[in-house]
Each structure stands twice: as structure tokens, then as C-alpha cells.
C-alpha positions as CSV (number, residue, x, y, z in Angstrom):
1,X,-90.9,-12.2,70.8
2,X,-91.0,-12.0,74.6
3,X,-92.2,-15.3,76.4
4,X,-93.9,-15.2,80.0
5,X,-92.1,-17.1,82.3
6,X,-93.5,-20.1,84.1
7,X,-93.0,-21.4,87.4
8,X,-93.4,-24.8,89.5
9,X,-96.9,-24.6,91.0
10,X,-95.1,-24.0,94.6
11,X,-92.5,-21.2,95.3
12,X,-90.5,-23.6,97.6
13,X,-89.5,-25.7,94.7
14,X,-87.3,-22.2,93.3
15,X,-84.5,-20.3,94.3
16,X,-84.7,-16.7,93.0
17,X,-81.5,-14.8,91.8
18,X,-82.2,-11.2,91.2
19,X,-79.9,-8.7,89.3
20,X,-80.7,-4.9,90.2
21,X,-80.3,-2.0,87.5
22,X,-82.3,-2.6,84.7
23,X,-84.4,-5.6,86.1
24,X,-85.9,-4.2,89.3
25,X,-84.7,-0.4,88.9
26,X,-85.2,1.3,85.6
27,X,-81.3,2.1,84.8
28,X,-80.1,6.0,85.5
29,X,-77.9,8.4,84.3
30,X,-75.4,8.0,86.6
31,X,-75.3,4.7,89.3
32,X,-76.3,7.2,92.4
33,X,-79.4,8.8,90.5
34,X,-81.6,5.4,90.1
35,X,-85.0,5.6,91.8
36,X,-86.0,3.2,94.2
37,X,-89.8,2.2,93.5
38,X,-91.5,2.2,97.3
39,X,-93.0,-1.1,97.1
40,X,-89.6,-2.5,95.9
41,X,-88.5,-4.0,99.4
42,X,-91.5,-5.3,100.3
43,X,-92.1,-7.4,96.7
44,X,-88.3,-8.3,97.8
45,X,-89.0,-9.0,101.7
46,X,-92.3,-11.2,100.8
47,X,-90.4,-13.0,98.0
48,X,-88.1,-14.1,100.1
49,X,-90.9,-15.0,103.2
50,X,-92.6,-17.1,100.1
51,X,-89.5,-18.9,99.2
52,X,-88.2,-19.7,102.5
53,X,-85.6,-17.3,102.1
54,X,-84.2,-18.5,99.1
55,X,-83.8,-15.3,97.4
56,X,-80.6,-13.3,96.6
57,X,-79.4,-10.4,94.3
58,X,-76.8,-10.7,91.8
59,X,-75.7,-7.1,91.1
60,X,-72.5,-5.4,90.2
61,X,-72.7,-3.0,92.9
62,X,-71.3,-3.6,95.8
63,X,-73.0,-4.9,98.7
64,X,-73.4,-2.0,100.9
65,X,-74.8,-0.3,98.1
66,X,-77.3,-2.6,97.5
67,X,-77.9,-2.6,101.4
68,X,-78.7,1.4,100.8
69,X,-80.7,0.8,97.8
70,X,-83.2,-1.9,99.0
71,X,-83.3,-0.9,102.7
72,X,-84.8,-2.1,105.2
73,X,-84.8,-5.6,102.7
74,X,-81.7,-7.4,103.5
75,X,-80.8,-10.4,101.2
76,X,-77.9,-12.4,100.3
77,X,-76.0,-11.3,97.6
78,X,-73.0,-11.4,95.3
79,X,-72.0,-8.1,94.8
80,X,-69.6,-6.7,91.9
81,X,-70.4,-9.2,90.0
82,X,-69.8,-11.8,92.2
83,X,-66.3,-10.5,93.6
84,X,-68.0,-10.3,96.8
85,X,-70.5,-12.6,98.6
86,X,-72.9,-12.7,101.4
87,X,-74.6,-16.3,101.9
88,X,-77.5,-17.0,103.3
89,X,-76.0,-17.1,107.0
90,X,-74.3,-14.3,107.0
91,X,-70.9,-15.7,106.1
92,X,-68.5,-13.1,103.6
93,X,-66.4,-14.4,100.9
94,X,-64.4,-11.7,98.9
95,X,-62.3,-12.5,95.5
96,X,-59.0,-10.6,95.3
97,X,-58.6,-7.5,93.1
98,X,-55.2,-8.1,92.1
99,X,-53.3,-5.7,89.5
100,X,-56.2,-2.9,89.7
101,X,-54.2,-0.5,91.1
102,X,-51.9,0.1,87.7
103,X,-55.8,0.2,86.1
104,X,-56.5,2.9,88.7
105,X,-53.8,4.7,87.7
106,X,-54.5,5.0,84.0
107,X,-57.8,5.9,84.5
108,X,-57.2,8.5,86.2
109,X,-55.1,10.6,83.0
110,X,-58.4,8.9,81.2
111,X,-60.9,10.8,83.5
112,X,-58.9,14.4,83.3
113,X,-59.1,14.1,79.6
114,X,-62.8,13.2,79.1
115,X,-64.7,14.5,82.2
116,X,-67.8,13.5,81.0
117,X,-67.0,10.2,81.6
118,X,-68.0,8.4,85.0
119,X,-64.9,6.6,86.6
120,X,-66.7,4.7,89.3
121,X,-64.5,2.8,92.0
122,X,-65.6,-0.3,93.2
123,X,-63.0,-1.6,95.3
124,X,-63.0,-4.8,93.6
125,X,-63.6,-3.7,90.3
126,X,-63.4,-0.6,88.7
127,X,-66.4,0.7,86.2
128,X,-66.3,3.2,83.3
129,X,-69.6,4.8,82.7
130,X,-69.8,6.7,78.9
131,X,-73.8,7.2,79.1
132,X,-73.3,10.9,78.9
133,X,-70.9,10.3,76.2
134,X,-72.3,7.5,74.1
135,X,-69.4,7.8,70.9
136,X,-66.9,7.3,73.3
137,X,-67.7,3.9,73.5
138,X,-65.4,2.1,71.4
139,X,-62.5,5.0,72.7
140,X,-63.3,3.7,76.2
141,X,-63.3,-0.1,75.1
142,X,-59.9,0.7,73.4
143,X,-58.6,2.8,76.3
144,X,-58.9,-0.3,79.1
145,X,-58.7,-3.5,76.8
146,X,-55.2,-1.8,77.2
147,X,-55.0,-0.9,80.6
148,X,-55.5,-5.0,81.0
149,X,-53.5,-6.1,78.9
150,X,-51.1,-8.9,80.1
151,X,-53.4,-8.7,83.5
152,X,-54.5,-12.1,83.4
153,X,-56.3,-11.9,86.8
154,X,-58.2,-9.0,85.9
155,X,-61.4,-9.4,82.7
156,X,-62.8,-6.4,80.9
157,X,-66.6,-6.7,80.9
158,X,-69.0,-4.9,78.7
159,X,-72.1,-3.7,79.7
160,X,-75.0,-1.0,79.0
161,X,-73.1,1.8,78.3
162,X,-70.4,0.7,80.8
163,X,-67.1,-1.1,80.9
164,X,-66.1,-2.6,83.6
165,X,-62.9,-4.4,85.0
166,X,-62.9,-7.3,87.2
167,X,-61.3,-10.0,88.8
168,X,-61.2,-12.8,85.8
169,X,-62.4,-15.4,88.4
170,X,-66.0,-13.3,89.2
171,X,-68.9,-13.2,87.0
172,X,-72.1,-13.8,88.0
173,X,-72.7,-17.4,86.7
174,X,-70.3,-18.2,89.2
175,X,-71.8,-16.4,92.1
176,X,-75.3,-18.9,91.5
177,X,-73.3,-21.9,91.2
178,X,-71.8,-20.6,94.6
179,X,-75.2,-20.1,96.1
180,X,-77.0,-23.3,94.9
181,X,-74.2,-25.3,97.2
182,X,-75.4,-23.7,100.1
183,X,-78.8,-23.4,102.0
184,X,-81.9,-22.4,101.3
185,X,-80.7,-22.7,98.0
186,X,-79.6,-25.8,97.3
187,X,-81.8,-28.5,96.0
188,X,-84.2,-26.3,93.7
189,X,-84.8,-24.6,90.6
190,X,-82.6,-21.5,89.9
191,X,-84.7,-18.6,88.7
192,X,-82.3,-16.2,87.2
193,X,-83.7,-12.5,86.1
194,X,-81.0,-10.1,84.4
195,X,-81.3,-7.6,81.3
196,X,-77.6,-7.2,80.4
197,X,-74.6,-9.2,79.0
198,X,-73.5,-9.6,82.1
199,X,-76.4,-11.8,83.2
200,X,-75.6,-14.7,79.9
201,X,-73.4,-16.7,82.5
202,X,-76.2,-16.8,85.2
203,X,-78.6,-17.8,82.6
204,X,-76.8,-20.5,81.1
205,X,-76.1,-21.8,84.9
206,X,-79.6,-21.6,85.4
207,X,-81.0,-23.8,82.3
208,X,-78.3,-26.0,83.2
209,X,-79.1,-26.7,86.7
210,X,-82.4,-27.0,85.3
211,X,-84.0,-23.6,86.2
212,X,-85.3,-20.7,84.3
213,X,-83.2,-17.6,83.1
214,X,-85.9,-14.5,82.4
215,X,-84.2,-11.7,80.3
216,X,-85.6,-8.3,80.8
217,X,-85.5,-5.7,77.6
218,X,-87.4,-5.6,74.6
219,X,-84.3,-5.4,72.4
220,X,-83.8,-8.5,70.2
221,X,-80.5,-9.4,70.7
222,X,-79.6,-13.1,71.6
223,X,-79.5,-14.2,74.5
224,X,-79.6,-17.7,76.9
225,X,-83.1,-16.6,78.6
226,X,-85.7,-18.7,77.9
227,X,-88.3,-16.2,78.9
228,X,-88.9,-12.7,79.4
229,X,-90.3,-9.3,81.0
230,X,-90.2,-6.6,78.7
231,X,-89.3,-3.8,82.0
232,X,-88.5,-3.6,85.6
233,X,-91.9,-2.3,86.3
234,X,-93.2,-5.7,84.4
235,X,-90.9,-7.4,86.6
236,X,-92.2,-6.1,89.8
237,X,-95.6,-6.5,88.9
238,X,-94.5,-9.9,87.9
239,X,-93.1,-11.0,91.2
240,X,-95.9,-8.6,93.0
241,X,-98.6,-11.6,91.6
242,X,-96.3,-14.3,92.8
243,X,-96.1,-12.9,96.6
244,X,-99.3,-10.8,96.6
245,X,-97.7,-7.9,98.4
246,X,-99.2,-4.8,98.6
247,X,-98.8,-1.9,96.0
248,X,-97.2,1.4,97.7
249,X,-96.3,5.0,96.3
């Protein structure tokens, strides 16, 4: 059963932390085919103008990416998970990607063998993509789990149809903790909106700091959300009440 979130009476009390595909986006085929609603950066640009710029996106894309996405908005984020950071002033923070490049290497022969899988190079992190491919899950799980094996600094992280490994030290509870010790977000409420696994540890932050995690997804798996928004397209029209922007496209 989904339950509508609620908010403090004033905006100002919150700090909003936004994951991407799947929660503002509907999720695509491949990472580069996702459609960009029009009035997406302007729910995003009057969210943060309502907030006092207390707004940021929690993605694991990298920040460019998300730059090209949600252009001309411009928000702090934590990208890849939280591997990489952009605060509030401006100011970078980067995690090291120790030990990927033996992961690299191995996924390469894995890619030749199974073309239909996406290998998609983060930098950072590294993501496997088996959406076009759904049995090959549990080969693909098999497959990294031991390309990481004895990596300590590196974490394998499940997903929507994805696998994904990352520096151990990144996730994306980590990246709000990180954010609510710096301005405009200290002091308030996190709001934390995400629709996959790897949203849990921002939504147990969240409650803890005594915020409100909002799981997107109809599914009825469990989960640390205390509310929910069964789409994207709910969630935009959710934070389209909150700021009153205008609709577009």
C-alpha cells in the first residue's frame, strides 16, 4: 500500500535529496536513451528557489551527465553513487577508484562474449547493464562478484537490471550524511526520494536524521521508505504542487 508523503507546513524546514532514473525519469533501455520530461528543470530550478537552495541529486551517473540531462538546472550532487560530489558552493570531492582497472580488464573478455550486454564506464565505477538480456542476471552477478573478489576497496552493487561496482566507501547514504554537514542543508529535514536498492541507505539516513525517505515503484518489496509515489510522472506532479511551476511539453 503506497502512502502519500507529508511535509512540514514550510519548505525551508526540508532539504530535498533527489535520485534520477526511475524517480524523476521513467528508466530506459540503455542509460543514454532516457527521456527528459520538458518541465523537469524547471520543477527542479523552482524546488530549489522554494527551499533556499537546499536541493541536490543523488544519482549514480556521473555528474556531467547529470549536468546534460537536467540542463540548464544545475544542482549539487553526488554522482556515481556518491563517488563524486559537488556541494552546495561549488567545492569537488572525488573518492578513489582503486583496483578497477583489473575489473576493467575482465569485463572486457565478458563484453566480447555477450554483446548484448551494456559495459558502461563510469570512471569511478564501472556498471553492467543486462536489460536486453534479463537471464543473464545471475551469470552477470556470478561473473563480477568474482572480478571483486579479494578487492576490498571496491563493493558490488545490485540494481534494476544492473550491477554495478564501486568504491566500498560510496553509497548514497553516505553522500546525505555528507551534505547535511554543510549549508543550505544542514539543520533540516532530509527528504530522500529513490525507487531502487540503491536508495535503502539514503532512506535509513533520512528517518534517522529525522526526515522522510519516499520510495517510488509500485512493487511490494521492503523497503526503509516511509512513504511513496507510485511513478516518476507522480513524482513530478508531486513536487510540481509543492513549487507551483508551470507545466511544459
Amino acid at each position: 500500500m503506497i502512502v502519500s508523503p507529508v511535509l512540514p507546513a514550510s519548505l525551508h524546514a526540508c532539504a530535498f535529496f533527489l535520485d534520477v532514473d526511475g524517480t524523476l525519469i521513467d528508466i530506459a533501455e540503455t542509460p543514454d536513451g532516457v527521456v527528459v520530461p520538458a518541465d523537469l528543470p524547471d520543477i527542479l530550478t523552482a524546488l530549489a528557489k522554494k527551499t533556499g537552495d537546499a536541493v541536490a541529486l543523488v544519482s549514480g551517473r556521473t555528474i556531467a551527465a547529470l549536468d546534460r540531462l537536467l540542463a540548464p538546472a544545475r544542482l549539487p550532487a553526488a554522482g556515481i553513487h556518491g563517488a563524486e560530489m559537488r556541494l552546495a558552493n561549488g567545492a569537488a570531492e572525488t573518492q578513489s577508484a582503486a583496483d578497477l582497472n583489473s575489473v576493467r580488464d575482465g569485463l572486457r573478455d565478458l563484453a566480447a562474449r555477450h554483446p548484448e550486454l551494456l559495459v558502461e564506464d563510469k570512471g569511478a565505477a564501472i556498471a553492467v547493464h543486462y536489460r536486453a538480456a534479463p537471464a543473464l542476471g545471475p551469470y552477470v552477478e556470478e561473473a563480477l562478484r568474482s572480478l571483486v573478489a579479494g578487492k576490498g576497496r571496491l563493493r558490488l552493487q545490485p540494481g534494476k537490471m544492473v550491477f554495478e561496482v564501486r568504491p566500498a566507501s560510496a553509497d548514497k547514504g553516505g553522500a546525505l550524511a555528507r551534505f547535511m554537514e554543510t549549508p543550505p542543508f544542514s539543520g533540516r529535514a532530509p527528504v530522500a526520494i529513490g525507487d531502487d536498492l540503491t536508495d535503502e541507505h539514503m532512506f535509513q539516513i533520512a528517518r534517522n536524521r529525522g526526515g522522510l525517505a519516499v520510495r517510488v515503484g509500485e512493487d511490494d518489496r521492503e523497503t526503509a521508505a516511509d512513504a511513496g509515489l507510485a511513478t516518476p510522472t507522480a513524482v513530478r506532479a508531486w513536487l510540481r504542487v509543492l513549487t507551483s511551476a508551470p507545466i511544459k511539453g
